[in-house]
NUFI-269119 format. One record per residue (C-alpha): x, y, z; residue number from 1. Coordinates in Angstrom, 1 decimal. Example, Ala and Ser with C-alpha at 12.3 -4.5 7.8 and 13.67 -1.06 7.14 Angstrom:
ATOM        X        Y        Z     k
ATOM     12.3     -4.5      7.8     1
ATOM     13.7     -1.1      7.1     2
END
This chain:
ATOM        X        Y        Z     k
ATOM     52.1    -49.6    -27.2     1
ATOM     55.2    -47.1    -27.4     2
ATOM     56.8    -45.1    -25.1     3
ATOM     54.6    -42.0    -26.4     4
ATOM     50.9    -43.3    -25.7     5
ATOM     52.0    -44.1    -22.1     6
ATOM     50.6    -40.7    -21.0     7
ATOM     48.3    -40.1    -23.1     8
ATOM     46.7    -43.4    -22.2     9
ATOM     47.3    -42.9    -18.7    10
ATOM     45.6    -39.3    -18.3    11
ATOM     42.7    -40.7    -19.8    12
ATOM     42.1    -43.5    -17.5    13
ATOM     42.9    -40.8    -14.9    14
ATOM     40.2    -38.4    -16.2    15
ATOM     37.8    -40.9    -16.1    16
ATOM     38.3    -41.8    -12.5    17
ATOM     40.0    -44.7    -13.5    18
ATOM     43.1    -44.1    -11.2    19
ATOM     44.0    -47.7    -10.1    20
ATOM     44.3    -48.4    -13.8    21
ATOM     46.3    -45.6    -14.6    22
ATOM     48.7    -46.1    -12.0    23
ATOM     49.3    -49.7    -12.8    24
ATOM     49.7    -48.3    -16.5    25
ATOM     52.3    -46.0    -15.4    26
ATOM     54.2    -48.5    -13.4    27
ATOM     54.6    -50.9    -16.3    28
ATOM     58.5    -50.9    -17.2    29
ATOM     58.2    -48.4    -20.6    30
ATOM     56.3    -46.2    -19.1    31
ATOM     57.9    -46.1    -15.9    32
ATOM     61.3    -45.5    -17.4    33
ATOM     60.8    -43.6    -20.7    34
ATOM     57.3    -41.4    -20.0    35
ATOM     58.4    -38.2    -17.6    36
ATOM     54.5    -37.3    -17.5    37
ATOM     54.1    -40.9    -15.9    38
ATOM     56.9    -40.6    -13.6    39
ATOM     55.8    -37.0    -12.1    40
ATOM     52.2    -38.5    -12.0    41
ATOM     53.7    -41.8    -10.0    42
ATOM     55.7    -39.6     -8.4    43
ATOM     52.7    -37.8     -6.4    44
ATOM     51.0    -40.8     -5.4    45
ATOM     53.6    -42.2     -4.2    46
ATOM     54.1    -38.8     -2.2    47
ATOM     50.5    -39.2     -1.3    48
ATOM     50.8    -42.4      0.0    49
ATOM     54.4    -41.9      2.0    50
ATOM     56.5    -44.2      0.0    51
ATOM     59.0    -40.9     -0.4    52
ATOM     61.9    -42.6     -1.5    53
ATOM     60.0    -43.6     -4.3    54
ATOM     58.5    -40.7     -5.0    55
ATOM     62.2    -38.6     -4.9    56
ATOM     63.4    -40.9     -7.4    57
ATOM     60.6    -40.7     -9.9    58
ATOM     60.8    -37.1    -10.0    59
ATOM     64.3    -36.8     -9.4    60
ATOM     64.1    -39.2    -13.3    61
ATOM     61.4    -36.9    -14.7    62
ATOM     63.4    -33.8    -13.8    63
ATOM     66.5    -34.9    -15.9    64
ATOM     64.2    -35.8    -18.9    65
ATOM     63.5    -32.2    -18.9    66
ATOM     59.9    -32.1    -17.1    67
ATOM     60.3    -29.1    -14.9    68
ATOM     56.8    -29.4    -13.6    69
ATOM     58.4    -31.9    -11.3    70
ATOM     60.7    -29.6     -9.5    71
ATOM     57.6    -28.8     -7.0    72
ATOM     57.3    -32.8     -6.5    73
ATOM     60.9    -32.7     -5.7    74
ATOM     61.0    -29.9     -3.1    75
ATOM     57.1    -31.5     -1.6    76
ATOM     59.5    -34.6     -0.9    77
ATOM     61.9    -32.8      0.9    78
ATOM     59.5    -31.1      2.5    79
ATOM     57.6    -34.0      4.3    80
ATOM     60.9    -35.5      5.0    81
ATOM     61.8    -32.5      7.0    82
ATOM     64.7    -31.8      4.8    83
ATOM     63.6    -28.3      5.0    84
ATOM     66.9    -27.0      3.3    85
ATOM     66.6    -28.9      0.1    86
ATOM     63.2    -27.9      0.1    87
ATOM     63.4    -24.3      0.0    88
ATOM     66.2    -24.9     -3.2    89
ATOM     63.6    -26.8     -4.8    90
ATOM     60.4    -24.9     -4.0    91
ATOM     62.6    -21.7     -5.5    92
ATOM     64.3    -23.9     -8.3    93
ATOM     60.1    -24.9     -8.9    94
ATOM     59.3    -21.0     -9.1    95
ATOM     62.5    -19.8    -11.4    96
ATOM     60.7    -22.2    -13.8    97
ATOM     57.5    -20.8    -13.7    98
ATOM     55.6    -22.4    -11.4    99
ATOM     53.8    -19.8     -9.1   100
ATOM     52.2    -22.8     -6.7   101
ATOM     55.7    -22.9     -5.0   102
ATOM     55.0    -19.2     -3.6   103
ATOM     52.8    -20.9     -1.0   104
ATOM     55.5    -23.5      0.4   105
ATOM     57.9    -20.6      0.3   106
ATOM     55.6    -17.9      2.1   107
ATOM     55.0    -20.8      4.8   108
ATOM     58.9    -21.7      5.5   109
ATOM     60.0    -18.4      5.9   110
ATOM     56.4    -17.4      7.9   111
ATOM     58.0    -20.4     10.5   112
ATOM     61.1    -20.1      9.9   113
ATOM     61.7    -23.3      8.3   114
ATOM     65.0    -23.8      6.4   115
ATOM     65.4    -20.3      6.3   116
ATOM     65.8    -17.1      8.9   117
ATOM     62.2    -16.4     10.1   118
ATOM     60.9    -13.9      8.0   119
ATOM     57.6    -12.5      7.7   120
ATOM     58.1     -9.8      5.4   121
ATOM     59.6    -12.0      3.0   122
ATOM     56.8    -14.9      3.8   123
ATOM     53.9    -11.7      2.5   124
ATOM     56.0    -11.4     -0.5   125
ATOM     55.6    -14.8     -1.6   126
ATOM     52.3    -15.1     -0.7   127
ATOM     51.8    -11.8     -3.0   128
ATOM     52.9    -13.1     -5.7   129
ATOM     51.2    -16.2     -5.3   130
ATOM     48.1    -14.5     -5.0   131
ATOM     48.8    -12.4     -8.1   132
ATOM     48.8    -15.4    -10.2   133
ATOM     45.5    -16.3     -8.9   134
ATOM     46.6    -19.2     -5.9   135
ATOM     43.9    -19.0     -3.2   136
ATOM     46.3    -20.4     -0.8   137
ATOM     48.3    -17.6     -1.0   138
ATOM     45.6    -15.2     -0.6   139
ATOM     44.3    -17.2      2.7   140
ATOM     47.8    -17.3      4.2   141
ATOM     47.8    -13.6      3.9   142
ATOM     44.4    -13.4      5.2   143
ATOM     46.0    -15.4      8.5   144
ATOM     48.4    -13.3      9.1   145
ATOM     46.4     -9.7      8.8   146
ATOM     44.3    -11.4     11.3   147
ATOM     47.2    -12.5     13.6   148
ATOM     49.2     -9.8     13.5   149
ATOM     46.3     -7.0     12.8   150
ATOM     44.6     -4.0     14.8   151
ATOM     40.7     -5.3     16.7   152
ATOM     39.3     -4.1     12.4   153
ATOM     41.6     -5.3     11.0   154
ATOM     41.1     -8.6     12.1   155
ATOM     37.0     -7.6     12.0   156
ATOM     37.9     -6.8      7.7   157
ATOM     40.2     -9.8      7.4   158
ATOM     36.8    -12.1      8.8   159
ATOM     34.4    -10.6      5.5   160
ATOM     38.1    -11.1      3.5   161
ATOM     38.0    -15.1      4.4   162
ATOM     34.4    -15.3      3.4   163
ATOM     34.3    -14.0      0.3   164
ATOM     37.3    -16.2     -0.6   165
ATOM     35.5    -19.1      0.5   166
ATOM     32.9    -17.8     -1.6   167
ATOM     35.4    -17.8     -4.7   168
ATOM     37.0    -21.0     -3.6   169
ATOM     33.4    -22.2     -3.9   170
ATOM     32.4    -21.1     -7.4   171
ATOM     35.7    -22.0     -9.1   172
ATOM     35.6    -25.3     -7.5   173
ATOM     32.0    -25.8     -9.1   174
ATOM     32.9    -24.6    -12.2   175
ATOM     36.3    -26.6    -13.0   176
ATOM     37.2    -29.0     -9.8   177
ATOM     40.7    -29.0    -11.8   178
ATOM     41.5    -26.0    -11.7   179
ATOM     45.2    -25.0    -10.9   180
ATOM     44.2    -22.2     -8.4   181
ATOM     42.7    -25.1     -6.1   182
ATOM     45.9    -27.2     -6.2   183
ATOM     47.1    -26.9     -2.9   184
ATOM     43.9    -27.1     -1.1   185
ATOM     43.7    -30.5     -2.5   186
ATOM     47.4    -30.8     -1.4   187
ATOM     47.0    -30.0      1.9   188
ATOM     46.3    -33.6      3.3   189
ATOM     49.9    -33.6      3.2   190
ATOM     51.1    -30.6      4.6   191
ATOM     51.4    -31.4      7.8   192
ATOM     50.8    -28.6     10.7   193
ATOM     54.2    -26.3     10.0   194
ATOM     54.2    -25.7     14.0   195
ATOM     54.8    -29.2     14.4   196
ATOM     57.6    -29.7     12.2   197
ATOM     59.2    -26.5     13.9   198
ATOM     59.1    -28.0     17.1   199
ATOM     60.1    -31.6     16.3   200
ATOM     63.2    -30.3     13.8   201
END
């Protein structure tokens, strides 16, 4: 095998719910040290499973390989080491290349005030452009906050608003679990409650 079947190899295994096998495939020395694709996809579970350090470096290697869809992994380090500066570079760094799944991260640290000056106005805009590009997290984080901060209907319109997301959630998730748009709902068994993580910084 050569450096370039590593991922291709890997993904595979991974796509047919062979993920054990596909991690230890990744973790073998050439693909570990020459495959950016395996060292982002190391590089979230070892973010899923708290081994950070780990997880910094392998995207931190992907990153200067060129793989840009690694920033995000980068800045979701930083982020669940409360490093809450790096990770608003990094979560902006992640969007200047493209990739609209950092507009929820960034919505959320300036909605709390997180790294950044509390601010909700520019926490909407993120989470408008998130949602514009189709990220239902986005769309329910501006759900919360019409509801929070909201007239008696406008919290009664943002209830039908929440359903009939649920509703989409629901059919996309049915017709392609893997879709992009359901990314960080999956992700969200790391993202800890942002309240707590205000109080505790």
């Amino acid at each position: 095998m050569n450096k370039n079947d590593c991922w291709q190899k890997a993904l595979r295994l991974h796509q047919t719910g062979k993920m054990d096998e596909a991690v230890m495939l990744c973790e073998q020395e050439l693909c570990a040290t020459n495959s950016p694709e395996c060292q982002r996809y190391l590089g979230f579970v070892y973010l899923k499973n708290d081994l950070l350090e780990k997880s910094l470096s392998l995207f931190t290697l992907a990153v200067e390989a060129g793989d840009v869809k690694s920033i995000i992994g980068m800045a979701s380090v930083y982020f669940k080491m409360k490093d809450f500066d790096n990770a608003v570079i990094y979560y902006k760094n992640a969007l200047d290349s493209g990739d609209y799944k950092s507009c929820y991260w960034l919505g959320s640290l300036y909605e709390k005030g997180l790294g950044v000056t509390e601010n909700r106005e520019k926490a909407i805009k993120y989470f408008q452009l998130g949602s514009e590009y189709g990220y239902l997290m986005c769309d329910r984080s501006l759900i919360y906050l019409e509801y929070m901060h909201g007239s008696f209907w406008i919290k009664i319109c943002s209830k039908f608003k929440l359903l009939k997301l649920m509703w989409e959630t629901f059919r996309i998730a049915i017709n392609d679990g893997h879709d992009e748009r359901l990314s960080e709902i999956k992700l969200k068994g790391f993202n800890l409650d942002l309240d707590e993580y205000k109080n505790k910084s």
